[in-house]
C-alpha positions as CSV (number, residue, x, y, z in Angstrom):
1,X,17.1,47.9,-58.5
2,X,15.9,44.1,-57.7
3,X,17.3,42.8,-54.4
4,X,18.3,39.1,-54.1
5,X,15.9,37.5,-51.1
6,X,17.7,34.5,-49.4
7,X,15.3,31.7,-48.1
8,X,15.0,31.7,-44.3
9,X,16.9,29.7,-41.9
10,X,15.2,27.3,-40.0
11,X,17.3,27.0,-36.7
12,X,15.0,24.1,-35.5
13,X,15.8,21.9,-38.5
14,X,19.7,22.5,-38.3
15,X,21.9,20.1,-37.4
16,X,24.2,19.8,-34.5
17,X,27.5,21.2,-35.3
18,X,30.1,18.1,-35.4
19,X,31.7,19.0,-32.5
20,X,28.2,19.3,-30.1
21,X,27.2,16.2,-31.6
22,X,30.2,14.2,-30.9
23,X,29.9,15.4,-27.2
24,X,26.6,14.5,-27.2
25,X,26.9,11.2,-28.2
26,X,29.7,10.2,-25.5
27,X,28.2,11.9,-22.9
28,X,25.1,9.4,-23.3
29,X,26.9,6.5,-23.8
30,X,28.7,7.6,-20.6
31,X,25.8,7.8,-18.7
32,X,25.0,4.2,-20.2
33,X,27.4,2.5,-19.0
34,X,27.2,4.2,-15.7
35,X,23.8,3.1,-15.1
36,X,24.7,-0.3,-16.2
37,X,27.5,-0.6,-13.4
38,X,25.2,0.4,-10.9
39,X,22.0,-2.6,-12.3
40,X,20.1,-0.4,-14.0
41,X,19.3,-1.1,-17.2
42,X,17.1,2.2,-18.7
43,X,13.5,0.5,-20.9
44,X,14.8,2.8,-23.9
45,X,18.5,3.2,-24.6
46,X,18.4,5.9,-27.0
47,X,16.0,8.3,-25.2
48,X,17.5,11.2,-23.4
49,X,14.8,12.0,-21.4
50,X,14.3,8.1,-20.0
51,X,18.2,9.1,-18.7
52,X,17.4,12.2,-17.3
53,X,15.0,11.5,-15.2
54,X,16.8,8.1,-13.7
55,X,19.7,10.0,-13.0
56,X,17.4,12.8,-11.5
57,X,15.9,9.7,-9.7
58,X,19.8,8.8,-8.3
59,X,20.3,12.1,-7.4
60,X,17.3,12.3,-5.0
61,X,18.7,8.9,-3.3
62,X,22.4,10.4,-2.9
63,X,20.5,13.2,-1.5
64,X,18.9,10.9,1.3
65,X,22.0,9.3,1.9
66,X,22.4,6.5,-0.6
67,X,25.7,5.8,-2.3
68,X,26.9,4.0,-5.7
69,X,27.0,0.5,-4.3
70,X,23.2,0.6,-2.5
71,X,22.0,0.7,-6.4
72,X,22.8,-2.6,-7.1
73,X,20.7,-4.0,-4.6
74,X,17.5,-1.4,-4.9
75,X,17.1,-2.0,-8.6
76,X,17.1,-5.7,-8.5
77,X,14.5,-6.1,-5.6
78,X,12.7,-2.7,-6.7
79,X,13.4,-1.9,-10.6
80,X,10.3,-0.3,-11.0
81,X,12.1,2.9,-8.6
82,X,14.4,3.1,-11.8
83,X,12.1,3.5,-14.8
84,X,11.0,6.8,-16.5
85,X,7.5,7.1,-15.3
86,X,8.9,7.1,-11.6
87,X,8.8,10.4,-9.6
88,X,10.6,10.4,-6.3
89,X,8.1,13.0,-5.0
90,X,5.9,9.6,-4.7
91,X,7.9,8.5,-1.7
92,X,8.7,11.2,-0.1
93,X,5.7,10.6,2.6
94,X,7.4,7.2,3.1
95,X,10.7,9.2,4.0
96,X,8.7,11.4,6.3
97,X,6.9,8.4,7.9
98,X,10.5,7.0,8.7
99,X,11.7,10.1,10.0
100,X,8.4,11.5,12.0
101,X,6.5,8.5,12.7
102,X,9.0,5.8,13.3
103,X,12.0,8.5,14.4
104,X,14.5,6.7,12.6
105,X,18.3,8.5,11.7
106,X,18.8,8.8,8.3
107,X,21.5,6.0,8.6
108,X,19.0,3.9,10.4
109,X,16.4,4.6,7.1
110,X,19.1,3.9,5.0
111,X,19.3,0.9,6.4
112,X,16.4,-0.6,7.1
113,X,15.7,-0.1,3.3
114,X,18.7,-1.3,1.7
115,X,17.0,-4.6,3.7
116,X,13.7,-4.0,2.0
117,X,13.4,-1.8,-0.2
118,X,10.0,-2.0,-1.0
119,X,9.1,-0.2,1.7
120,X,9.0,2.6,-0.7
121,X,6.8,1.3,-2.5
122,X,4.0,0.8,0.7
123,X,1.3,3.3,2.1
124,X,2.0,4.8,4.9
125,X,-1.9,6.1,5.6
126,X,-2.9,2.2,4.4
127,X,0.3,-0.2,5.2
128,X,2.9,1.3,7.5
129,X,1.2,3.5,10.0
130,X,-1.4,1.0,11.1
131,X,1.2,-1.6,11.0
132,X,3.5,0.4,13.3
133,X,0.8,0.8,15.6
134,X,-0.1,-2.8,16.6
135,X,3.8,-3.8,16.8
136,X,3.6,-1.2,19.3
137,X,0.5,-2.3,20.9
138,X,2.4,-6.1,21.0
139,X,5.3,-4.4,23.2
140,X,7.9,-4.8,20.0
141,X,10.5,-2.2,21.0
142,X,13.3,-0.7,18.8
143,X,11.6,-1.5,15.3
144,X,13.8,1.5,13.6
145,X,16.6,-1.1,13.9
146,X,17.7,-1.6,10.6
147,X,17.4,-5.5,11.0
148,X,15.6,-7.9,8.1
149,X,13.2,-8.2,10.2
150,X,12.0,-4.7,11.7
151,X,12.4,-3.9,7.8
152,X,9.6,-7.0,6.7
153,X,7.6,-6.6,10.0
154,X,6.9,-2.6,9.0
155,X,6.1,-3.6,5.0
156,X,3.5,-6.1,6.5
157,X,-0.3,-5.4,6.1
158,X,-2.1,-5.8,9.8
159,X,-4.1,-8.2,8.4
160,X,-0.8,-10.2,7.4
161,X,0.0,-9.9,11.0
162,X,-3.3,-10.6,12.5
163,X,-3.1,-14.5,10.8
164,X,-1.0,-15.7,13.2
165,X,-2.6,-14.1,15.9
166,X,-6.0,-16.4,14.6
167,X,-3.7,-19.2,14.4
168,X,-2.6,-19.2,18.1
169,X,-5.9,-18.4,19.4
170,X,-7.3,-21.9,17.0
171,X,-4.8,-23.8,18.8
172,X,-5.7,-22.8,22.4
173,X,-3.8,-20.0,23.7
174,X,-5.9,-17.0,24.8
175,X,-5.8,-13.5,23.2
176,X,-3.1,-12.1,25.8
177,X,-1.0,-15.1,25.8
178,X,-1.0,-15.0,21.3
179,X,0.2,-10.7,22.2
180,X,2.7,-11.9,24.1
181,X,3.9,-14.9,22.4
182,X,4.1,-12.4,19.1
183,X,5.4,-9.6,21.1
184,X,8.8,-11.7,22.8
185,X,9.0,-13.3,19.3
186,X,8.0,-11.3,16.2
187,X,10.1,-13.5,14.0
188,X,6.9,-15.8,14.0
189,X,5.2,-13.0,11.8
190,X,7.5,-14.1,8.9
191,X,6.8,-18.4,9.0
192,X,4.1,-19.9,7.3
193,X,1.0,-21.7,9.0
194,X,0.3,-25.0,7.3
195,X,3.7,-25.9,6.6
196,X,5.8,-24.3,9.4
197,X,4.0,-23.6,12.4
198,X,1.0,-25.9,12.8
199,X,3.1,-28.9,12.1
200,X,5.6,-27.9,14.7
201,X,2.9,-27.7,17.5
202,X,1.1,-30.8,16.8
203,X,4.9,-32.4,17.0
204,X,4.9,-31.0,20.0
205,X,1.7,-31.9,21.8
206,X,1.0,-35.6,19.6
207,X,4.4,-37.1,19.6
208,X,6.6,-35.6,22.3
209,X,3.3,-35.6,24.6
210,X,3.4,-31.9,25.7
211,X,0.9,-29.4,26.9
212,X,2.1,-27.4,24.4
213,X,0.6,-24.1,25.3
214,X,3.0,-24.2,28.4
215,X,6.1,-24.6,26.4
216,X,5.6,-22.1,24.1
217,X,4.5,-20.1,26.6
218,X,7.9,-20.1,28.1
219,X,9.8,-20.6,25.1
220,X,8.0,-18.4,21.9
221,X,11.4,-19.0,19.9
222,X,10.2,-22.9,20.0
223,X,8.9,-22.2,16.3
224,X,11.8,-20.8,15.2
225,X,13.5,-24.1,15.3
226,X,13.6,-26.5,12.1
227,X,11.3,-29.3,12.2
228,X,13.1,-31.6,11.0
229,X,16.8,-30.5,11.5
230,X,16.3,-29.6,15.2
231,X,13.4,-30.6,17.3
232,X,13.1,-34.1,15.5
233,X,16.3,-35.3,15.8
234,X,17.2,-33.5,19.6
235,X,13.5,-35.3,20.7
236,X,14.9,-38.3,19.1
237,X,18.0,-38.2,20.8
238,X,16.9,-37.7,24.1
239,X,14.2,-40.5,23.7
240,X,16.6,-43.2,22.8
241,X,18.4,-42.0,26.2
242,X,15.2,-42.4,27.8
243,X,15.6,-39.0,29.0
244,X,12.5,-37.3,30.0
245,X,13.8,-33.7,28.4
246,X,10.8,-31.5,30.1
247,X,13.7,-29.0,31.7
């Protein structure tokens, strides 16, 4: 009796059935065009594991608090939180210095990242910690604000912060009077020195014939003003008014 031996199957090599592979197919071009709505456009289109692991990446950002239209926003300032190689777990400690360190709501987080988001991308041992510290130190209250600035002031280096400290001191003003210049108007951490600052104290002291260290030491937001579309054409004004303008 001879029996009739069948070649084996090899499950691995078999096709999707029709129907599986149909489903397949417009479930990933579903989750295509979803990530397209929301800005992110995936490095390699046709790989399923480059869209897993973004969505797995949304999915921990819905699970901080994060909705549809923050997307937009994070992946065009930060697209590198959006690409396969990215694993939340990297920024958790930046969640938990926002929480612990800085005490901020989850709203307030939320917030203050949607204005810079990378934030996530910073140290907190290295960047955010010691940076927290000396706006502390400078009497800078309420920086878990989610303002533009409390979110640009915490994703600056110390050493960032400690040039216009130098500055100040170069131009006269003593190490307490630069703290508390900085600490009633951190905004001055954001301007440049050579083409913002320095030019508006010179103004100040060479052509409108000021002390200058005493104005700005009762008026910090001074440098907050434009140059040339503010404290020129006001000086001017006054001057052709012959009006002495010291009050």
């Amino acid at each position: 009796m001879h029996l009739l031996l069948l070649p084996p199957t090899l499950c691995s090599l078999s096709p999707l059935p029709p129907h599986r592979h149909l489903h397949f197919r417009t479930r990933h071009r579903q989750n295509l065009r979803y990530l397209k709505t929301l800005g992110i456009t995936p490095p390699d289109f046709h790989s399923p594991q480059t869209l897993s692991q973004i969505l797995s990446t949304l999915n921990y950002f819905k699970s901080k608090g994060f909705s549809e239209p923050d997307f937009p926003r994070i992946a065009f300032l930060s697209p590198h939180l959006f690409t396969p190689t990215f694993d939340p777990i990297a920024i958790e400690p930046v969640f938990d210095f926002l929480t612990v360190d800085l005490a901020a709501s989850p709203e307030e987080i939320r917030g203050l990242i949607l204005k810079c988001p990378h934030i996530l991308e910073s140290d907190p041992d290295l960047c955010l910690k010691p940076t927290l510290s000396y706006l502390k130190k400078l009497g800078i209250k309420q920086l878990k604000s989610p303002t533009t600035l409390n979110a640009h002031l915490l994703d600056t280096r110390v050493e960032k912060l400690e040039e216009k400290m130098r500055f100040l001191r170069s131009v006269g003003f003593s190490v307490e009077e630069s703290r508390r210049i900085c600490g009633r108007f951190p905004a001055i951490f954001g301007y440049g020195i050579e083409h913002n600052l320095r030019p508006k104290f010179e103004y100040l002291r060479k052509e409108m014939k000021r002390n200058g260290r005493e104005e700005v030491n009762k008026f910090p937001q001074y440098f907050g003003f434009s140059l040339e579309k503010r404290i020129k054409p006001r000086y001017l004004h006054l001057k052709q008014r012959n009006v002495d303008g010291s009050d």
